[in-house]
N, C-alpha and C positions, 0 to 999 in steps of 0.2 A: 516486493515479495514475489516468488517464483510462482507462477500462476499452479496448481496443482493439477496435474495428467495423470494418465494410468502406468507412462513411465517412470515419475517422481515417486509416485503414490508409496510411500514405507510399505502399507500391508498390503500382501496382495488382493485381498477383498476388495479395496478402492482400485487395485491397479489390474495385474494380470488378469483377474477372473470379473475384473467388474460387469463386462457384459453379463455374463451370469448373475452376478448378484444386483442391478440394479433395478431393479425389482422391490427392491427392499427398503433403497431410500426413500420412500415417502411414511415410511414406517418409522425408521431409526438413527435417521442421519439429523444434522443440530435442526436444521431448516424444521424437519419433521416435530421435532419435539414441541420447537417453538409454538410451532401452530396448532401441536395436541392444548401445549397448554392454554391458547388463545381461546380453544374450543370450551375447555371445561368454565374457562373463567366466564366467556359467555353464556353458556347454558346456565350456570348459577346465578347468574343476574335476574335471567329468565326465569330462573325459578323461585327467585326472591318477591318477582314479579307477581309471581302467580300464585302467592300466598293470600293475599299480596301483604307486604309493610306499608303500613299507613303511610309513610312519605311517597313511594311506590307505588298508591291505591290508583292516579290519573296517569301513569304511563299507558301511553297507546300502544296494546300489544300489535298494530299491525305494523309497527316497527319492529318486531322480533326478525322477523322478514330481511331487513339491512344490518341487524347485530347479528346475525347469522353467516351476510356475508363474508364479516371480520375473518373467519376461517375458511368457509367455503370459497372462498377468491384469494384466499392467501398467495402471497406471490414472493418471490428468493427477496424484491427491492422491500417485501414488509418486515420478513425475517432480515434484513442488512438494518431496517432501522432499529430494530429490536439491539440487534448488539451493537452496533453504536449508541445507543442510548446505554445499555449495559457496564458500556466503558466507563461511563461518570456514575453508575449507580451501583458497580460493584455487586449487583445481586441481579442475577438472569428473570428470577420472576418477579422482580418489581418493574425491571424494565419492561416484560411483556404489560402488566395493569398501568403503565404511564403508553404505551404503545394503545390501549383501548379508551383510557382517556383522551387523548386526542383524538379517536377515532368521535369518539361522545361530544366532541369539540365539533367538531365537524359537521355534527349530524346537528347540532343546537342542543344537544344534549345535557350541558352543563348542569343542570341542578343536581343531575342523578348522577354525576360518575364516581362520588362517595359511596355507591353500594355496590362496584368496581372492589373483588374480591376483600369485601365485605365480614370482620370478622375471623378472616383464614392466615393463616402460615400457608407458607410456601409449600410445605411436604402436601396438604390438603390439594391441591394442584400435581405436581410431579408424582405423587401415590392414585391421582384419579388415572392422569397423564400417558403414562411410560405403562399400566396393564391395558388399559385402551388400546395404546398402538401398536403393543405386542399380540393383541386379542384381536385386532386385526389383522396384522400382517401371519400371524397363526393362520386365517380364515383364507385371506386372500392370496396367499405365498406358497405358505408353507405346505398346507393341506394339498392344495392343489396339486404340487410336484412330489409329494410322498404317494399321491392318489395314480399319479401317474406309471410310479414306479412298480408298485401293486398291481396295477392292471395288467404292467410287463411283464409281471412274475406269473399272474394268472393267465393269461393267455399261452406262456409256455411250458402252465401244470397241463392243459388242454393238450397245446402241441406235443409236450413228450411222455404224456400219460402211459402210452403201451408201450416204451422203451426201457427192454430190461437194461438192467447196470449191479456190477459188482458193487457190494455195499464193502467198505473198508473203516473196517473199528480199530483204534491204535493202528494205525497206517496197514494194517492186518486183510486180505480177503474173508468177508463175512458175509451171512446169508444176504444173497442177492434182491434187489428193491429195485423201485421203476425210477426213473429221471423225475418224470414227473413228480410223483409224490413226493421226493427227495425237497424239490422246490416249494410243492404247496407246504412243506411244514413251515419253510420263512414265512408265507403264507401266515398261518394262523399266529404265529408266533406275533407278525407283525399286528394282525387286524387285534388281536387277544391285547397288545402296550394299547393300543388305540382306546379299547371299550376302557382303558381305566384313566389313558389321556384325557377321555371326552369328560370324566367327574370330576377332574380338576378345575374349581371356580378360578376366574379369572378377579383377583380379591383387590379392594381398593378401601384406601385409609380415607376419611372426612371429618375433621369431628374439631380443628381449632389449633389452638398452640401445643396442648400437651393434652387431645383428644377428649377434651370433657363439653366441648361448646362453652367455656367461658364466658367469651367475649359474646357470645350470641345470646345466652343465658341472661347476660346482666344487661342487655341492649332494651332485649323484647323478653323478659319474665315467663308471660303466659304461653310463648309458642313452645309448642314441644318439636326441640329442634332434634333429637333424635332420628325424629318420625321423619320429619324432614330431610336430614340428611339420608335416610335410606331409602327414599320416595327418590330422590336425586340421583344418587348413586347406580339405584340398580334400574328405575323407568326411565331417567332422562340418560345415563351413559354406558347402562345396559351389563354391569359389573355388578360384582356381590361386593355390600358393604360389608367390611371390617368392623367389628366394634363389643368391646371397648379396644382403645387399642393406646399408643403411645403419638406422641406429635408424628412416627410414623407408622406406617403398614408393616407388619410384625413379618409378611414375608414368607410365613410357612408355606403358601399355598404356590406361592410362585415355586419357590425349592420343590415342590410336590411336581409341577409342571415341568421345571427344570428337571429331572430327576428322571421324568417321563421320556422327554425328550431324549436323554441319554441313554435310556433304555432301547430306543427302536434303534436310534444309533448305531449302538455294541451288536444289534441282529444283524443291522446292514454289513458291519464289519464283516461277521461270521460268514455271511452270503460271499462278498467279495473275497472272502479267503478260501473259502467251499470252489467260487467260479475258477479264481485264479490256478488252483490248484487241479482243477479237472484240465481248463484250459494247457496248463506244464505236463498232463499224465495224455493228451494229442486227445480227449474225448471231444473237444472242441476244437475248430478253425476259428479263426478271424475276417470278417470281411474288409480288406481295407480300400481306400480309394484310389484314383489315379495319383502319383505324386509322391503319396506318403511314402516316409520311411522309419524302419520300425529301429534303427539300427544304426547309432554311425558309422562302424564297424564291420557290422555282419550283415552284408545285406539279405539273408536267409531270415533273417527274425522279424515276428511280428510279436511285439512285446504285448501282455496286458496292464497297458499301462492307466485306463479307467478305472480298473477296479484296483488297482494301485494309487491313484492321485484321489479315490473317494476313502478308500482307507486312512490315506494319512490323514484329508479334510477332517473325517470324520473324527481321528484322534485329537487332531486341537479341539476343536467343538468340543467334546467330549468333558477337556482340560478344563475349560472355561465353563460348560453349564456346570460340572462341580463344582468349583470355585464359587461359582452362584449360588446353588443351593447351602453351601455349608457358610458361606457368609453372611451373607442377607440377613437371615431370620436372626443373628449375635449383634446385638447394638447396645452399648453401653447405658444403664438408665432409659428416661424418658427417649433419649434418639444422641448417636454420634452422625459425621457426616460422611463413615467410610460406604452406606451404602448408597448415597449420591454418587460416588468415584463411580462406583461398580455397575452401577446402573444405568453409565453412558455405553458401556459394554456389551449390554445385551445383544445387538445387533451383529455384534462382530462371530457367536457361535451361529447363529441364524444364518449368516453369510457360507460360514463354510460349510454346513449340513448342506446347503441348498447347491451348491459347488459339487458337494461329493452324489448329491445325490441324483443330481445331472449325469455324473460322472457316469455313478454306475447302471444308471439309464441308457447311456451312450452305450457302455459296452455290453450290455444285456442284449440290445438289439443288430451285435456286429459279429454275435455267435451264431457258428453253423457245428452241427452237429456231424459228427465223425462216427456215427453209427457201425461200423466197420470195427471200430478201435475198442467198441463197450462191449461188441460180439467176439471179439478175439480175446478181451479179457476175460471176459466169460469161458468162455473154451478153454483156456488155458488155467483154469481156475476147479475145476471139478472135485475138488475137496470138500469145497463149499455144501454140497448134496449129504455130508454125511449127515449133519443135525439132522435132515430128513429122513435118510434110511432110520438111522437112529433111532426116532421117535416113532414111525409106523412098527418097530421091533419092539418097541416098550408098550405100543397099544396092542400087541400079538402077545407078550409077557415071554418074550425071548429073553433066553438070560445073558445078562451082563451087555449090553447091545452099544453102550457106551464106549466099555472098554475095547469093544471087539473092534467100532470104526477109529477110536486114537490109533490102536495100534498098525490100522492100515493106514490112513491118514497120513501118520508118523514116522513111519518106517518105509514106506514108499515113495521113492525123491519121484515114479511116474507115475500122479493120480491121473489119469483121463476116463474118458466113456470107456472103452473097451477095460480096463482093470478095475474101476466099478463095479462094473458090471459081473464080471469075471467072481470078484466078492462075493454080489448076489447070488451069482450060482452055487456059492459053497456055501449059503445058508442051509439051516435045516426047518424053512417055511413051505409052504403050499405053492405052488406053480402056480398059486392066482395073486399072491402077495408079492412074489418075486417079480410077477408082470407088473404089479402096480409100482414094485422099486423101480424097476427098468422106464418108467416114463417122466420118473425124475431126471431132470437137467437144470443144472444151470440158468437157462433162458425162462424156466418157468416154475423154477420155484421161488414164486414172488410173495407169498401172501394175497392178501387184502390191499 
């Protein structure tokens, strides 16, 4: 078999952009999962332990210490034994629990490797498993590079706070606003997904074959495994338990996070098409480096091609967290096993957010501002000042002050300062309101 590279690699997540996304396989790739699930199966012993089960009452917990290893040393030749053994057992989590009995072989552990997932179905496992490692790499990935991008926006509501800019509604010149604040609205927009991101539990299923503790019920009678299962769940692997639920994780909550996820998404998009487009109106330069060329063609061009290649990322992502959220939570009866398929997927929207949002990182910090370009649209825009004549005319109760600017506005192919003005003079206000028109411009009728 052809050893797999970043030039074989089908998707470009494994191939073209791996440097960027590898980051992430320790989160979502098989190697990773294998050992989330090594993880849960272990701490459930541990915590069978520390009931304890009267067969369990002389386990030396200062062995937790080497059954801990089993994942904390995990290594790619543990995960190769794992699916080899897989090949003859046809089922990935029984191989992982014959992969920890032998480890219990090893250590002289034989009496005990019978309480070696103990009780559980597989989904009990892959429902703790696969929110864990998304709940990490959330923490450790994904946060961090959205955190990043956010600080780039916020630093350059600072940088161009006092720079007026034509505001354009329907491709339209409209009352004038700053750069900056233009930006800080991604801003709140972004951190506003976020405070409702951060409420979405991280949910995990526990509860037996078809969620009731059967098997644990009719083992040990008097334990209230309940209790137990959400002692497990939420203090040993730090997830909200699910319950009641079905042999799987019912899933709304992940859709709720997925869903989330899409949402900052489609703002990043809007950003990138907002940049792109200021970028093409020359309010922006490009910084580029020795070398590059923007153009095969045109050597004059400096394309914006980051906020292009985080756009598209972003629309597969996009493709795929829907797909998550609207399938997941549909499972036929007790559990089908189309949301196992789907759920090796996860990683793969993950990959390309993290791609695009690189991207538009990259290029957020390769703009130079063309301040020349926002001031001559400005100038060349002096229309814009009517809403303001306008309205200081409605707070003097001048009549009809509306119609009066359409009709110059409208009828005038040359508004500038000087025929503005010229207006103003043919008001019938006070020489100290016409002075207060006359200090209207463009450059500073900003608002707040």
């Amino acid at each position: 078999m052809q050893q797999l590279t970043e030039l074989n690699a089908i998707s470009p997540v494994d191939g073209r952009y791996r440097s960027k996304t590898q980051g992430l396989a320790p989160y979502f790739s098989e190697e990773a999962l294998i050992k989330y699930r090594v993880l849960v199966e272990v701490e459930y012993f541990i915590s069978l332990c520390e009931i304890p089960l009267p067969q369990l009452a002389d386990f030396d917990k200062k062995l937790f210490v080497e059954l801990r290893k089993m994942y904390q040393d995990f290594s790619t030749e543990d995960a190769l034994w794992i699916k080899n053994t897989e090949k003859t057992t046809n089922h990935d989590v029984k191989a992982v629990e014959y992969f920890i009995k032998n480890k219990f072989d090893q250590l002289g552990l034989e009496a005990y490797k019978e309480f070696i997932h103990f009780g559980l179905t597989s989904q009990d496992i892959n429902n703790t498993a696969i929110p864990l490692s998304t709940k990490e790499a959330f923490e450790n990935v994904y946060m961090p590079t959205l955190i990043s991008v956010l600080q780039k926006l916020k630093e350059l509501c600072v940088e161009w706070q006092g720079v007026p800019m034509l505001a354009r509604t329907h491709g339209q010149p409209a009352s004038p606003t700053r750069l900056g604040k233009e930006i800080l609205v991604f801003v709140e927009r972004i951190e506003e997904q976020m405070r409702l991101l951060f409420n979405v539990p991280f949910a995990a299923k526990f509860g037996g074959a078809t969620g009731n503790y059967n098997a644990h019920k009719i083992a040990y009678p008097t334990i209230d495994w309940k209790e137990f299962g959400t002692k497990f769940v939420e203090e040993s692997l730090g997830l909200h338990h699910s319950f009641p639920t079905t042999q799987i994780e019912h899933y709304d909550h992940f859709a709720a996070f997925f869903d989330a996820l899409k949402r900052i998404n489609t703002i990043i998009i809007d950003l990138d098409r907002d940049i792109w487009t200021y970028v093409s109106m020359d309010y922006f330069k490009q910084k580029i480096k020795a070398g590059e060329v923007g153009s095969s063609a045109m050597p004059h061009k400096v394309n914006p091609i980051d906020f292009e290649n985080s756009e598209g990322n972003l629309g597969i992502a996009n493709a795929i967290f829907e797909h998550l959220s609207a399938k997941l939570p549909v499972s036929r009866l007790q559990r089908d096993l189309t949301d196992s398929t789907v759920l090796r997927n996860v990683g793969v929207p993950f990959g390309h957010t993290i791609i695009a949002f690189e991207a538009t990182l990259k290029g957020l910090s390769k703009l130079l501002l063309n301040e020349n370009k926002l001031a001559e649209d400005l100038e060349r825009n002096w229309a814009v000042v009517a809403e303001a004549i306008q309205t200081i005319l409605r707070r003097e109760g001048y009549p009809n002050p509306y119609e009066a600017l359409k009709d110059l506005t409208r009828t005038n192919s040359a508004i500038n300062k000087e025929s503005i003005q010229a207006f103003i003079e043919t008001l019938n206000v006070s020489d100290a309101i016409k002075k207060e028109l006359k200090q209207i411009t463009p450059s500073n009728y900003l608002g707040i």
